[in-house]
N, C-alpha and C positions, 0 to 999 in steps of 0.2 A: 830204673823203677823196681822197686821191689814188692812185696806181699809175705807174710809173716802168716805162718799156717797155724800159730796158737792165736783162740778168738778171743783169748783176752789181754792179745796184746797194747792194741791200742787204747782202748778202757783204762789200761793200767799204765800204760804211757802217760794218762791226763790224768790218774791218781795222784802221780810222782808231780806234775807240771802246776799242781794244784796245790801240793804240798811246799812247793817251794816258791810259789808264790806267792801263799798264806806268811813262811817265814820273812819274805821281803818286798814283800808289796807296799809297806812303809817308806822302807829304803828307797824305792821308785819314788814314792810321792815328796819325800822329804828333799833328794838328794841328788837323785840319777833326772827325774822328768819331774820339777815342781811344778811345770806351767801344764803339766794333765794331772795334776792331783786331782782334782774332784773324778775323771773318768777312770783313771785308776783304782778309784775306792772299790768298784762295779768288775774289773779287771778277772776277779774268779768263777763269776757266774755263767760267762761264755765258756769258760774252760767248761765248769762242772753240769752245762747244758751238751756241751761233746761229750761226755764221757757217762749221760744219762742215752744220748742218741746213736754210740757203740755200742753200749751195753743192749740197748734196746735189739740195734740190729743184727747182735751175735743170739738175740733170744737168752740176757743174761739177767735181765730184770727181776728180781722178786716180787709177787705178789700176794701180799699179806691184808692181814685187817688193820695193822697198824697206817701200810702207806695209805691204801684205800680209804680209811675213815680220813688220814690227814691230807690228799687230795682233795678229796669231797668239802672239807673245810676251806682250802684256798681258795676253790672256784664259789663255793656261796660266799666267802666272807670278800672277795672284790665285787661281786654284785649286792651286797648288803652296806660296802664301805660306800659306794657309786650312787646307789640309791637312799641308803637309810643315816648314811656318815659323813665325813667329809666332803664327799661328791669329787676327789680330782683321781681321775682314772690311775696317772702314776703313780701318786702315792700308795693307790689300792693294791696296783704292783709289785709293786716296790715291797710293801708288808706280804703281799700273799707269796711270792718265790720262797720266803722260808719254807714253806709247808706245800708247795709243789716241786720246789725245787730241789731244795736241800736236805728234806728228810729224807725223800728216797735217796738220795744221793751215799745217805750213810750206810743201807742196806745194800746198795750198789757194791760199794768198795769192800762191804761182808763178802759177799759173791765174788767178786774180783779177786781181794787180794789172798794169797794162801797165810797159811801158818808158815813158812817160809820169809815171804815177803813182809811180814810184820816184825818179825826178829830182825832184818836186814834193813827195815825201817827205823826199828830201836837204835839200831850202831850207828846208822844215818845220825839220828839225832841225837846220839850221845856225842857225836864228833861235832855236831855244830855248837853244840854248849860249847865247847871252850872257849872259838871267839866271842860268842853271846856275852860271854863272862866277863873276856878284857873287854869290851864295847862297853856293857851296864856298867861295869867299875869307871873307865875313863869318862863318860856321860857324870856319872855321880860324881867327881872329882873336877868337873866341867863348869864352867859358868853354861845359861841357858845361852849367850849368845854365842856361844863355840859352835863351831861346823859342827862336832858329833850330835848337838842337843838341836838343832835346826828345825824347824819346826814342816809342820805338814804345807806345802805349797815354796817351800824355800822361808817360812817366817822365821824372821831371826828373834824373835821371842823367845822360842824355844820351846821344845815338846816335851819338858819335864810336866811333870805333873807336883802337886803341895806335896812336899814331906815334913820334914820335922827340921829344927838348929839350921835352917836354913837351906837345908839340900832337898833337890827333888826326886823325885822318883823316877827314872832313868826309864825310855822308853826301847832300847836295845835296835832293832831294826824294823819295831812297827811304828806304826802313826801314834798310837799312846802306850802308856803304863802300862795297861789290861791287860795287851799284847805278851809284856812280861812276865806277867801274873799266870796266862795260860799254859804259856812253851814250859818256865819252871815247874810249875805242875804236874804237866803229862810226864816230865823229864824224870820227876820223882819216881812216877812208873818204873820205866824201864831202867834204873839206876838200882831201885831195891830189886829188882826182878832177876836180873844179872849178880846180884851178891848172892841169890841162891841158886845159879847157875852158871858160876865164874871157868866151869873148863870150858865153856863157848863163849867166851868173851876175851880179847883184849886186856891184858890186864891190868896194862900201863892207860889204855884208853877210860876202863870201870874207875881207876883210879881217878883221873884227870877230871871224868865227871862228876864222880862223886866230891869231889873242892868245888869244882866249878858250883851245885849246888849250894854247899854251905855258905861260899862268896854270896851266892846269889840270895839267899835270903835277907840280911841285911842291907844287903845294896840297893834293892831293891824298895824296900823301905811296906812292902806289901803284906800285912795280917793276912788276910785268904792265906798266899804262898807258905809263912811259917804254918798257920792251920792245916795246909794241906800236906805239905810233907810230914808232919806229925800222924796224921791219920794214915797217910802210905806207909809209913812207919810201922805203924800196930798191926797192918794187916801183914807186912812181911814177918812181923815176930809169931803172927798166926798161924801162919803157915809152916813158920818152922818148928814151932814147935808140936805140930800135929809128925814132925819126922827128926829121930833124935839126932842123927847124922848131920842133920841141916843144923842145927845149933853148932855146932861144933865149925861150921863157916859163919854163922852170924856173929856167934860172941866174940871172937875176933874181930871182924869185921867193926862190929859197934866199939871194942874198946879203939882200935884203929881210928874210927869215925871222932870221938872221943877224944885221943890226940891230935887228929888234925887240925881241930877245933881249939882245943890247947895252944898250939903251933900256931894258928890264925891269927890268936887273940892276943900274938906276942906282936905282929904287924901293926906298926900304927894306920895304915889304911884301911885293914878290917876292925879295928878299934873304933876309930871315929862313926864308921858305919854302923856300927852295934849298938852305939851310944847314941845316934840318929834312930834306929829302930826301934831303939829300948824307949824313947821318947815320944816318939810317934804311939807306938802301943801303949803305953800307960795314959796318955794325953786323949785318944781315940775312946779307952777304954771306961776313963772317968767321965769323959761325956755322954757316954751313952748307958750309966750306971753300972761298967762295970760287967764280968762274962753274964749274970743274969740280963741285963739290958741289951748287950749283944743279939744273946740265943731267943731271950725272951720277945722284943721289941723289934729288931732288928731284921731278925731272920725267921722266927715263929709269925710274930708281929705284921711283916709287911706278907707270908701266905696267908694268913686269919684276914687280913685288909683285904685283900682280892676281892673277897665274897662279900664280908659286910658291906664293904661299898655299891656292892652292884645293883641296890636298889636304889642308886640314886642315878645309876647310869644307862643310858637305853636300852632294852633287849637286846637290841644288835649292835651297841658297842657304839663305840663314837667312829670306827671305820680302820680298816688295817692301815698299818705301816704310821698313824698319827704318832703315836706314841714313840717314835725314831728322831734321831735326830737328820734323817734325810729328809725324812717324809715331814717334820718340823719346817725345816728352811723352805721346803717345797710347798706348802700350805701359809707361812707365815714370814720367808724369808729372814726367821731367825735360827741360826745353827743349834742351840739347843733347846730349842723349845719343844716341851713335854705337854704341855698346857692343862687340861683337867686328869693328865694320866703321869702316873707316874713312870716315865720311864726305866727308870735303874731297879726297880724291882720287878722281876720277869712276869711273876704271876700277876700283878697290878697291871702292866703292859696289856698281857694274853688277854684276860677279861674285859678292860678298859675298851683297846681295839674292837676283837670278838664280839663281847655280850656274855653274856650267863654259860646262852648255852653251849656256843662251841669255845667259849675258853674254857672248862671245865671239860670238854673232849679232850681240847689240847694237853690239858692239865693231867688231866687221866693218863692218856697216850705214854705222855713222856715218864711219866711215875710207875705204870707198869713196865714199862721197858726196863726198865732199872730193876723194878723188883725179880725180873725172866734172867737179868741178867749176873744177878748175887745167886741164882737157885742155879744159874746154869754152870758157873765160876766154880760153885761149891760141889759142885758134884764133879767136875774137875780137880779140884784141891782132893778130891776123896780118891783119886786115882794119879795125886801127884806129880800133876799137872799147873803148875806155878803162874805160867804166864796172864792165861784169863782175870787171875786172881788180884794180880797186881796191879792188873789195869782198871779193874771195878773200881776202887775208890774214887780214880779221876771220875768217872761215867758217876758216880752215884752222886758225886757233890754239884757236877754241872749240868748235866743231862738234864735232870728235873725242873732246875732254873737259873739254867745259864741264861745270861741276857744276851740272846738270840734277836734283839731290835740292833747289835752294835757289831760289824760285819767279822771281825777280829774273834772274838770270841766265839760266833756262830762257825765259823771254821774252824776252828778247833774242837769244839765241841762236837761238832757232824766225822771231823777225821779220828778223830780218839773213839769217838762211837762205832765209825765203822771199821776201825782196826780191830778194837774190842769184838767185834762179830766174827771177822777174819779169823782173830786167835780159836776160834772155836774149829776151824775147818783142818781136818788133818787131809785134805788131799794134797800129793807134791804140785811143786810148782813145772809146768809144763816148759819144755826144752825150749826156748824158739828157734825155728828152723827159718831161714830165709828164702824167700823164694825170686829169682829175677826174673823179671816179665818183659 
């Protein structure tokens, strides 16, 4: 038996345990344990209630207005969902752990992880892109009824999702797409982040990622992901050129990036992909009129919905966790049922469950957090300090309204958020010392 004299070790044992169960907790339900897929889906929440009950008992907890007010929110809104909404105690649950469980959880992993452990997180995940990559590509190259596309529970359906000319949208080792959508995202991060810090990086590894992304846009078959590396994009060109020196790595770099892409589009396997993508996007886009209809309709459109609608909806909401697709089958025993709410739009979600008034807490919460954390980024880019900076785009595009009803993306979203906190701590990472008892 041993004992570990740094107090955040354990805490940070269940940071790592949590992270890599986020990456393959699909894989478990698809593949490894299909006959526990439904109790697998729940499979992080014990972790990330150990690692809120270390934290607690090293005295590592943060206490802010942000947890405090989103506290205060979970326990009213399952006595409001119990009494004033749906009435079934789990569901009420089931909705309210976001906001007792999970958002502290991302200020936890602030506190926990150092600036150390987030770099050494980066290379984590830049190494795991590569399989990611052959995975997404052979799934997209797959019939749905192939082993790799197997669906959630062992369904030999298959867990693609609609794409375009007939190919689906390749789920990688989560249960859906989304899953996708999120990991190449954050991956954007720490991929431009490391082109303007390449003497600490691998550089046959920056390399390897940096394809593996490119692969991954098209294969993927996912708008957000091309949207979103694009905007990580602008902020790395930001950054550099606020330092002349860094240009002189990026420009390179870009025309590099430039040829590889070159070089891709000479493969017929990244060709057909492209030509899938290229199709899904225009296809997507003329239906929904077009980037006005998009930004306008879509994304303007369903925040503006929130509110307008709320005078047709209870004060207190139709009751947490409705608006889920758990708390759906559990209320109606159908898998996705949204019913008077929409689920896939987060801020229609928050309100719909909530009510007026604390979905517009929640709403607030997470939009300030985001504005703390460009002002805090920025005053690091002013002292040339890269990291922070990089990571802001993911936190700004999801944080606000990532849909946080779908378990995938709430974990991602809580871990990238609390790295994003971490990057901010310059204290080192403490030695661990062993102790035998």
């Amino acid at each position: 038996m041993f004992k570990s004299t740094d107090p955040t070790y354990y805490p940070k044992l269940g940071i790592w345990v949590f992270f890599y169960l986020l990456i393959f907790e699909g894989a478990l339900r698809r593949w490894v344990l299909p006959g526990l897929a439904t109790p697998l889906l729940l499979v992080r929440d014990p972790v990330a209630i150990w690692i809120i009950y270390k934290a607690w008992e090293k005295k590592l907890i943060p206490v802010n207005g942000y947890i405090v007010s989103m506290v205060i929110v979970g326990v009213v809104s399952m006595f409001t969902a119990v009494f004033f909404g749906h009435g079934n105690l789990f569901v009420a649950l089931y909705g309210s752990r976001i906001w007792l469980l999970y958002f502290p959880l991302m200020y936890v992993i602030g506190v926990i992880f150092t600036r150390e452990d987030v770099l050494l997180f980066a290379k984590r995940y830049m190494w795991l892109s590569i399989p990611m990559t052959v995975l997404i590509t052979l799934q997209f190259y797959s019939p749905q009824s192939a082993w790799v596309n197997r669906g959630v529970g062992g369904n030999t359906e298959g867990a693609g999702f609609s794409g375009a000319m007939g190919f689906f949208r390749p789920p990688g080792t989560f249960s859906f797409a989304s899953g996708v959508g999120s990991f190449y995202s954050a991956l954007a991060s720490f991929v431009f982040y490391y082109c303007l810090d390449t003497k600490n990086v691998n550089k046959k590894l920056l390399i390897a990622s940096i394809i593996s992304l490119l692969i991954a846009v098209p294969i993927s078959i996912i708008r957000g992901l091309f949207f979103q590396v694009g905007v990580t994009l602008v902020f790395m060109l930001l950054a550099a050129l606020r330092k002349p020196k860094l240009m002189a790595k990026v420009v390179p770099a870009l025309i590099a990036g430039f040829m590889l892409i070159i070089l891709l589009s000479q493969l017929p396997f990244f060709q057909t992909a492209t030509e899938a993508f290229t199709e899904r996007f225009t296809v997507a886009n003329e239906s929904e009129g077009g980037v006005e209809g998009v930004v306008g309709d879509r994304y303007l459109g369903g925040m503006i919905a929130a509110f307008t609608k709320a005078a047709e909806q209870p004060f207190w909401g139709y009751g947490s966790g409705m608006g889920t697709n758990v708390g759906g089958t559990l209320l109606t025993g159908k898998q996705s049922f949204y019913g008077v709410i929409n689920g896939e739009i987060e801020w229609q979600r928050v309100v719909g469950e909530l009510g007026l008034l604390m979905g517009v807490v929640v709403i607030f919460i997470r939009t300030v957090i985001c504005v703390q954390f460009f002002v805090d980024s920025y005053n690091k880019l002013n002292v040339n300090d890269f990291l922070p900076w990089m990571i802001l785009p993911f936190c700004l595009t999801n944080i606000p309204q990532g849909t946080w009803g779908i378990p995938t993306p709430l974990g991602f979203d809580i871990l990238i958020g609390g790295v994003m906190l971490a990057s901010f701590n310059i204290r080192k990472r403490v030695v661990t010392k062993v102790v035998y008892a």
